[in-house]
Every structure is written in C-alpha cells, then in structure tokens.
C-alpha positions in Angstrom: 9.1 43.6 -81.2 5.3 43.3 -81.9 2.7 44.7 -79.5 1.6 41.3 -78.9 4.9 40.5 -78.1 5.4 43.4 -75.9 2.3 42.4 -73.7 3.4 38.6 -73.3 6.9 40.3 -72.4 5.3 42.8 -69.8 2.6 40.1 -68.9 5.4 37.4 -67.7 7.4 39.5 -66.0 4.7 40.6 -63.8 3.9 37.5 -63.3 7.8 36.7 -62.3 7.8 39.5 -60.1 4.8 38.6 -58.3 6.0 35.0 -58.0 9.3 36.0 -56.5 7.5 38.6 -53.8 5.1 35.7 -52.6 8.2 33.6 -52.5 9.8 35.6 -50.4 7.3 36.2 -48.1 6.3 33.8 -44.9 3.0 32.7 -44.4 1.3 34.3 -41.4 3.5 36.7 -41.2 2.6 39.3 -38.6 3.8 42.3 -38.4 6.7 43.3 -36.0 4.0 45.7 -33.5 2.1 42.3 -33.3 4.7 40.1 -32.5 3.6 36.6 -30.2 5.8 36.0 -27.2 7.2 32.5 -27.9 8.8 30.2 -25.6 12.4 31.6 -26.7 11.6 34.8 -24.5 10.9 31.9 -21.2 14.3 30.5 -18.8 13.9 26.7 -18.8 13.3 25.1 -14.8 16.8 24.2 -13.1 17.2 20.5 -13.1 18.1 19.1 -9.7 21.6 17.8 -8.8 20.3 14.6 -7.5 18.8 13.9 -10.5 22.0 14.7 -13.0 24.3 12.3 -10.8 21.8 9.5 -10.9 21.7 10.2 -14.8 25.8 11.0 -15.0 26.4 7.6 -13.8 27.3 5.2 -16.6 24.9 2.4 -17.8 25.8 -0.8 -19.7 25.0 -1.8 -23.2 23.9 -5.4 -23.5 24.8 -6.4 -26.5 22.7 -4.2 -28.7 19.8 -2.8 -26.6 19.9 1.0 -25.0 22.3 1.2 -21.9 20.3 0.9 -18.8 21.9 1.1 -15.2 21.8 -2.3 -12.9 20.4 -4.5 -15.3 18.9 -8.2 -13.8 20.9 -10.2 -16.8 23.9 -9.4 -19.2 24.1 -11.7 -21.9 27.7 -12.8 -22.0 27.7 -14.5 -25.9 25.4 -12.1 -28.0 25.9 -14.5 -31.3 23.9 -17.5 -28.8 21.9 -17.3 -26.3 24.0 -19.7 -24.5 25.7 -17.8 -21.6 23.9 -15.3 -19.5 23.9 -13.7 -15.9 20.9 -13.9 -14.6 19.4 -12.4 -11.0 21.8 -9.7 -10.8 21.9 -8.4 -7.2 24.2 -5.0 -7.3 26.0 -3.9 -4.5 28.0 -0.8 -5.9 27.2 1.0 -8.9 29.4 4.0 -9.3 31.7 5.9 -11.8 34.3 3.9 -12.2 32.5 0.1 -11.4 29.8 -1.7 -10.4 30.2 -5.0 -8.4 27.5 -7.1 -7.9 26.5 -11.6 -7.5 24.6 -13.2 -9.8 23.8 -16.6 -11.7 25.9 -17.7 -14.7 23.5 -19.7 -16.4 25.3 -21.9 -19.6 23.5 -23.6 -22.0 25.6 -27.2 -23.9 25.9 -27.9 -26.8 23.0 -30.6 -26.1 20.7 -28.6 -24.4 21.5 -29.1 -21.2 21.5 -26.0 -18.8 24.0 -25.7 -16.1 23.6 -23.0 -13.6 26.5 -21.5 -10.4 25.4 -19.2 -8.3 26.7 -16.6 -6.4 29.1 -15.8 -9.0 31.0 -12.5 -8.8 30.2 -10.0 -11.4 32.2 -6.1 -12.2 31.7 -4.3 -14.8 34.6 -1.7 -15.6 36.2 0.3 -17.9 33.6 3.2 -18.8 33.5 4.9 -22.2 31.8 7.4 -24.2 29.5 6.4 -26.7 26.8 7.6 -28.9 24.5 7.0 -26.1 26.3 8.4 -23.7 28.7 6.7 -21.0 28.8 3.2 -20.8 30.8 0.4 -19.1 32.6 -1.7 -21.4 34.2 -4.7 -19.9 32.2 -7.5 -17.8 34.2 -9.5 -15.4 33.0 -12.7 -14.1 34.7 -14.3 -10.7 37.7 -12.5 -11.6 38.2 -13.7 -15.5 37.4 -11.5 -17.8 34.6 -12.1 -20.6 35.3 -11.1 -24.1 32.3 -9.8 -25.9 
C-alpha cells in the first residue's frame, strides 16, 4: 500500500467513524442531570362514571356515516334514497335496544312520496365494531328491515 493510499484509507475511516457516532446520537440530547420532566411523570384526571355510561351505550351506524346515539332519521335502503325514518322521537335508548315512533317516508318509483306516521321503530342486536358498539338490526312496526 502507498502512503497516498494509506491516508485515503485512514481519511475514510475517520470519516466512517464520525458518521456512525453522529448517527447514533439524538439531537438535543441533554444530559441525564438535566433531564425535562415530561408529561409521562403526570397521572391523567379520573373520567367521570356518568360520562363513560353515556359513552358505553351503543350507537347506530347509518349506512356508512360514524355511529351516533338517537339519530332524527335512519335511512332504511342505503343503495336509494327511497326509504327513510324520519322525526325520530326515542323513548328508550339502552344496552340492549332502543324503541322509539317515527315517520317512514317512501319514495315510488314515479316520484311520488308517501309518508305513515307514528310508526314503531327498535333497533336491536348490538355488536362490536371498529367504531365501537353499535346496534345492528332496525325494526319497523314489528317487521324487520334488511339492510
């Protein structure tokens, strides 16, 4: 090996070393006697019981949007817009159910709107899901509504 050689040789692997040591280093490090309390160190506030039921209780998923609890409508044909509950009035919303009246408003195959009220609406069967627990079965005066 040449001396030339020898420096390019010694020269790199400085250079290696150097890289590797910055590398392996965080920025702003600080040194463990000047440590920053973080929020790690700090107990989070107790949530309130009241609030966790109302939140425990499930919600509903119409067709695609995020579950919400007592919803004013439920689309009942999410292909059309051609069957829908509308002024939802709920009476019990708990675990298991939720029972409420409403307006069943239908839409023809001409156009033509035709609206019962006071119709019986349940919703039933809750489930898990990736938003959390949702009702997943929609009864409507007793017959129930494939979705």
């Amino acid at each position: 090996m040449t001396t030339l050689s020898r420096k390019f040789f010694a020269t790199g692997a400085t250079a290696l070393a150097a890289i590797a040591l910055v590398a392996c280093t965080p920025p702003n490090q600080n040194d463990s006697d000047l440590k920053v309390a973080t929020a790690t160190g700090v107990k989070a506030p107790a949530k309130s019981t009241s609030t966790a039921a109302a939140t425990d209780a499930p919600g509903y998923i119409d067709c695609v949007a995020a579950p919400t609890q007592q919803p004013s409508e439920i689309s009942l044909n999410c292909a059309m817009d051609i069957d829908q509950l509308t002024d939802i009035s709920w009476s019990a919303w708990t675990a298991d159910s939720a029972t409420g009246t409403g307006t069943r408003v239908v839409v023809s195959d001409t156009g033509e709107e035709t609206e019962t009220e006071d119709v019986a609406v349940k919703l039933s069967f809750p489930t898990q899901s990736s938003q959390g627990l949702v009702f997943t079965q929609v009864t409507v005066d007793g017959q129930v509504v494939f979705l």
